[in-house]
C-alpha positions in Angstrom: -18.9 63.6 -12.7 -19.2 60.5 -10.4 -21.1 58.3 -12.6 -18.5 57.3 -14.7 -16.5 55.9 -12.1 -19.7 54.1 -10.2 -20.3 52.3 -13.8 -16.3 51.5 -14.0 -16.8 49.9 -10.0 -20.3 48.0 -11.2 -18.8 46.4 -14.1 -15.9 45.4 -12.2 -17.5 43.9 -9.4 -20.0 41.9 -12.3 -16.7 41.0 -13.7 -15.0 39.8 -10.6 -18.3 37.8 -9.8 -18.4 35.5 -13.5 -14.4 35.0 -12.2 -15.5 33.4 -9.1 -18.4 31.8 -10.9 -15.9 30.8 -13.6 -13.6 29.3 -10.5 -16.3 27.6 -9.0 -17.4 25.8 -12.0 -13.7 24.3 -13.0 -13.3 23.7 -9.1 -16.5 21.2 -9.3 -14.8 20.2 -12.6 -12.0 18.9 -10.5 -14.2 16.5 -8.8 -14.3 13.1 -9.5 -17.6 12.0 -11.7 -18.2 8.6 -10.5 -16.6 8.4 -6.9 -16.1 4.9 -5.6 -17.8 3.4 -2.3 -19.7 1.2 -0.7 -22.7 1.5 -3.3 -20.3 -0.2 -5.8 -19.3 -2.9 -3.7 -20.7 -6.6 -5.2 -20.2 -10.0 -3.2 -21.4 -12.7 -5.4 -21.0 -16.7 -3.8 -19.4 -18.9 -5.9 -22.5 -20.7 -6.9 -23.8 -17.3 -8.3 -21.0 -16.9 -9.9 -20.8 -20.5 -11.5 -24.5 -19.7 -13.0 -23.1 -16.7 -14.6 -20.4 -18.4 -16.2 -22.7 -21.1 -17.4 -25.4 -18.1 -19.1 -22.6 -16.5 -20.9 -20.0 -19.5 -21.7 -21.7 -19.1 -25.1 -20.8 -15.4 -26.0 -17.5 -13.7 -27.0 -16.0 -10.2 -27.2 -18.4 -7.6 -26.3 -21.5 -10.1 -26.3 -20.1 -12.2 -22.9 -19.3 -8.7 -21.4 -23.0 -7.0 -21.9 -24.3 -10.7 -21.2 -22.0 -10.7 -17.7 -23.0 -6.9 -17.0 -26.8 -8.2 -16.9 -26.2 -11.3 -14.9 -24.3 -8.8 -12.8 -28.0 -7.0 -12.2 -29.9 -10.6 -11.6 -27.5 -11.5 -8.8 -28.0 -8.4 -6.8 -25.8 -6.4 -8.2 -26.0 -2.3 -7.9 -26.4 0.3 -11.0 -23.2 1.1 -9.4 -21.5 -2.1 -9.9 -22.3 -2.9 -12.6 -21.0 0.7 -14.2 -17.5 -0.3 -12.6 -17.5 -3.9 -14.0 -18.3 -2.4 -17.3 -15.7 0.9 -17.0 -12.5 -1.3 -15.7 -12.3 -2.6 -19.3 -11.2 -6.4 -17.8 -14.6 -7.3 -16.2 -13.7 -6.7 -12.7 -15.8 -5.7 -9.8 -15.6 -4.4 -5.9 -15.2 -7.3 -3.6 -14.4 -4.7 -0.8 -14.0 -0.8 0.0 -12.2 1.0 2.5 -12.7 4.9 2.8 -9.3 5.9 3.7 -9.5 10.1 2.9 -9.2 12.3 0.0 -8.3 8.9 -1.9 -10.1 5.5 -0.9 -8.9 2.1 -1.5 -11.1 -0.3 -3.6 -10.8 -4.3 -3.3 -11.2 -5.8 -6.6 -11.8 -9.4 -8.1 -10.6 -10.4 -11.5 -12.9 -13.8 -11.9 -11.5 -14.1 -15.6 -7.9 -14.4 -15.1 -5.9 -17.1 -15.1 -4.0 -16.1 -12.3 -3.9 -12.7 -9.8 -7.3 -12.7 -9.8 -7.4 -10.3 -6.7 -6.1 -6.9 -6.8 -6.3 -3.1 -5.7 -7.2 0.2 -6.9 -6.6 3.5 -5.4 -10.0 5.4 -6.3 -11.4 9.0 -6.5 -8.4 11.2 -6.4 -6.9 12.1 -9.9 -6.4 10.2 -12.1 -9.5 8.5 -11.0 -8.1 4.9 -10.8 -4.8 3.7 -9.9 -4.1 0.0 -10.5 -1.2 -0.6 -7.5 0.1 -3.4 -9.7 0.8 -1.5 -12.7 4.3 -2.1 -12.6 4.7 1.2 -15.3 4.4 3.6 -11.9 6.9 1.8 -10.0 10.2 3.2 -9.8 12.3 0.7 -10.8 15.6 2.6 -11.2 15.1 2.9 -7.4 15.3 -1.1 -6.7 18.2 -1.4 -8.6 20.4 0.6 -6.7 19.1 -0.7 -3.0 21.8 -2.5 -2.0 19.6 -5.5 -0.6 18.2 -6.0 -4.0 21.6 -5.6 -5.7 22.9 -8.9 -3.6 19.7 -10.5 -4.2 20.0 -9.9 -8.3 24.2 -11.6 -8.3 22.5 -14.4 -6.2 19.1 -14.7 -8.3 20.0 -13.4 -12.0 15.7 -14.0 -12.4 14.6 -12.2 -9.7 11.4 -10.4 -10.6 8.8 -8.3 -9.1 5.0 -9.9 -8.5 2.2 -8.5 -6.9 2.0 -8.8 -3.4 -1.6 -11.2 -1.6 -4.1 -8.9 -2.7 -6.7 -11.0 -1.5 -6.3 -9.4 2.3 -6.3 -5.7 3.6 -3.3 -6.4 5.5 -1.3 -6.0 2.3 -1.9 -2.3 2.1 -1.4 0.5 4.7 -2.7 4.3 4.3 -0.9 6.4 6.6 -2.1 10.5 6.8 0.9 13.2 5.5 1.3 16.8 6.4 -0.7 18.8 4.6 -3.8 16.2 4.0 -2.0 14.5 1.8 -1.5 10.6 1.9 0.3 7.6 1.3 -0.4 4.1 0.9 2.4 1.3 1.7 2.2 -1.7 -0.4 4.2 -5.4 -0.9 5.4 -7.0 -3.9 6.5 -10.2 -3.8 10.6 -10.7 -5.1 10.3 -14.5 -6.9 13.0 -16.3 -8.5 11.8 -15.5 -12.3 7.7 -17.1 -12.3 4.6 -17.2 -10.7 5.4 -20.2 -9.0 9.1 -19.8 -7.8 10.3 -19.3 -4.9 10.2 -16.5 -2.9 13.3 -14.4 -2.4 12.1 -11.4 -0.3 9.3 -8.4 -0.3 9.7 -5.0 -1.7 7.5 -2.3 -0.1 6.6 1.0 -2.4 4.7 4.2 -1.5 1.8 5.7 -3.4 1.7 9.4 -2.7 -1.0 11.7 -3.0 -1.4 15.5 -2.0 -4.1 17.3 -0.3 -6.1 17.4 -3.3 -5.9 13.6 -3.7 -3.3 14.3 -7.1 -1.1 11.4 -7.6 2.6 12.6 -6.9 4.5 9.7 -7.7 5.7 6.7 -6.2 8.6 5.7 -4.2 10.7 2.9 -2.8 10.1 2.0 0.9 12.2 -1.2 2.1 13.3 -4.1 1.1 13.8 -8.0 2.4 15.5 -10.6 2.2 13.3 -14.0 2.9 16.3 -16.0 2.1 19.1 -14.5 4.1 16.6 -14.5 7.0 15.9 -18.2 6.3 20.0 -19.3 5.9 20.5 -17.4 9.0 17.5 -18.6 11.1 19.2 -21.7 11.0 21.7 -20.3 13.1 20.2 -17.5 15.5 16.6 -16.5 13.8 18.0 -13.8 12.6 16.2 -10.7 10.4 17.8 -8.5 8.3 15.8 -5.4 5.8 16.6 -2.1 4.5 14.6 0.6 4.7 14.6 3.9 3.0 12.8 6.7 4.6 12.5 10.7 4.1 14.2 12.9 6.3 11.4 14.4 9.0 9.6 11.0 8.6 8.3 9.1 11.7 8.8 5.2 10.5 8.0 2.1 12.8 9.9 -1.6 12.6 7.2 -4.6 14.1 8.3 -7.5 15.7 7.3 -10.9 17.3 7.4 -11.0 20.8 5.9 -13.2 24.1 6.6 -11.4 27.3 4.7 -14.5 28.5 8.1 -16.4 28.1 10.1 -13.3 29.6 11.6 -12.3 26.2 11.8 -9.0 24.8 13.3 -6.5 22.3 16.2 -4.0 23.0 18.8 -2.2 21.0 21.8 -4.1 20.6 24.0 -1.3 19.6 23.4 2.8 20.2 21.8 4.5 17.6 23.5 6.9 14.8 21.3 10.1 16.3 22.3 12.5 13.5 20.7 9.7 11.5 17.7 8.4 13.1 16.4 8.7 16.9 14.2 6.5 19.1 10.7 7.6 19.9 9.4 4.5 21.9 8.2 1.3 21.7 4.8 -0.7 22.6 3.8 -3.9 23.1 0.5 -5.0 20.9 -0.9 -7.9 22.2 -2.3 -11.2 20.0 -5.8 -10.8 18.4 -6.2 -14.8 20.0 -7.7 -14.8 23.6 -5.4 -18.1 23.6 -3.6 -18.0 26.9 0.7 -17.8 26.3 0.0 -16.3 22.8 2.6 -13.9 21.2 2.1 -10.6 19.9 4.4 -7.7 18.4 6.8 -5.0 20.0 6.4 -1.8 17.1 9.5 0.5 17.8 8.8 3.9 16.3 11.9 6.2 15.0 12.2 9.2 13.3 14.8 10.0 10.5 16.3 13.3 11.7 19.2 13.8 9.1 19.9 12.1 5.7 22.4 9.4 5.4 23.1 6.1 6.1 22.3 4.0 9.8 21.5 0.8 11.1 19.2 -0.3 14.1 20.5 -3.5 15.3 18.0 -5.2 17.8 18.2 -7.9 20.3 15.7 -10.9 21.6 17.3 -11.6 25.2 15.6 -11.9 28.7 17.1 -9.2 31.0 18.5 -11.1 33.5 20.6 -13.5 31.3 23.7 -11.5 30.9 25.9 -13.9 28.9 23.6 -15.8 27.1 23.2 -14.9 23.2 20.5 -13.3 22.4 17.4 -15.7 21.1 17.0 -13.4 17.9 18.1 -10.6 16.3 17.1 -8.3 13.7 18.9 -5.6 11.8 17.9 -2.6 10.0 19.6 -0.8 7.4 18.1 2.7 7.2 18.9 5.0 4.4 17.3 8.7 5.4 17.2 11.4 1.8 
């Protein structure tokens, strides 16, 4: 009379093993195909990449790109590479690569563009490929309403957004989240309506990815003003930005400072703490060995409430007590 129950517990442990087998399949699904690295990275000279231009100037369409592909090959290029060059669709390669996590960072060149011909993709999460300076994932609704950027737009009517110097890893930070997930900081330049117009100020967004490395959206971070800094430097070297933060987040301010000359940075007014609250500072010293050489003061904070705050900052030496301060800096922090 027992039988029937032992078949019943074999089949469903036999079905409860092509679940798992079922689960393990999509989860391997889930990876990425063609990850990304250093195997894909290519760093042709110019005179290398002058040849090529010379082999294929007598192609077009889809000939110049299989011609460029296999010059690709003769000038040292990977299998790897080369199957990047041909998937981005616009020719362009990895100059550079930076494993950052779940979701890497890939330095790319352009060399057919007329201008921007450096930029950067965040690689192997999902989608596979993010181009930073797709301007279609940046929300824009959020830049309108950061009151910086309003003021900017009645003084500016043709402000627009540009890519930030892609040609340099200091234009993009990855920074770890809760959770393993991740978020890489990035500028954009704010010009005054083309390429070659003058610079207003920087924007900063955030990519965001989760634990899995799934894109999650992007947000605003900061921005500044390069030309109310400049009209008031004339006066005092003054520096004013807003930033806009999540609530829980730990967020840092860097600034220029010489203790050589006896300088340094201090609060100029007490903080909103149901805003934002001091965690310390430190003093990061010049990458120079020059002797008398300036470095930066990076004041961490965390934002402990939502709302609005500002962290005003002073330039003084301590034991001048009526003297104005030789700079100053301001922060407008908005915490949601």
């Amino acid at each position: 009379m027992r039988r029937p129950h032992k078949l019943a517990a074999f089949f469903c442990i036999l079905v409860n093993l092509f679940i798992l087998a079922g689960w393990a399949a999509g989860a391997q699904e889930t990876k990425p195909k063609q990850a990304v690295g250093p195997a894909s990275v290519w760093q042709p000279g110019a005179e290398a990449m002058d040849s090529i231009r010379g082999e294929c100037a007598d192609f077009t369409g889809q000939v110049f790109e299989e011609c460029f592909i296999a010059a690709m090959a003769t000038y040292g290029a990977s299998v790897e590479a080369a199957a990047f060059a041909r998937g981005s669709g616009n020719l362009a390669y990895v100059r550079n690569f930076q494993e950052s996590g779940r979701v890497d960072i890939a330095y790319v060149e352009y060399p057919f563009r007329a201008n921007e011909n450096q930029g950067i993709l965040l690689v192997n999460g999902f989608p596979q490929l993010i181009d930073v300076d797709n301007f279609n994932v940046l929300p824009r609704g959020e830049l309108q309403k950061d009151p910086l950027y309003v003021h900017l737009v009645r003084e500016f009517p043709n402000i627009s957004v540009w890519p930030g110097d892609r040609s340099s890893d200091q234009d993009i930070s990855a920074e770890a989240l809760a959770g393993g997930g991740q978020r890489f900081i990035l500028n954009y330049r704010l010009l005054d309506g083309c390429h070659a117009c003058e610079l207003l100020g920087q924007a900063k967004f955030a990519f965001r990815f989760d634990g899995l490395g799934n894109f999650t959206g992007t947000k605003l971070v900061g921005v500044e003003s390069l030309v109310e800094e400049t009209q008031v430097n004339r006066a005092d070297d003054s520096h004013q930005q807003h930033l806009i933060v999540d609530e829980g987040e730990q967020f840092s301010v860097s600034l220029d400072s010489n203790p050589t000359t006896g300088y340094h940075w201090e609060l100029a007014e007490p903080l909103d703490e149901r805003v934002v609250r001091l965690i310390g500072d430190v003093y990061q010293g010049p990458e120079t060995k020059l002797v008398g050489a300036g470095g930066k003061e990076v004041w961490t904070f965390r934002a402990v409430g939502t709302g609005e705050a500002t962290i005003a900052m002073k330039y003084v030496r301590p034991w001048q007590k009526d003297v104005p301060p030789e700079k100053t800096a301001q922060f407008a922090v908005t915490v949601r």
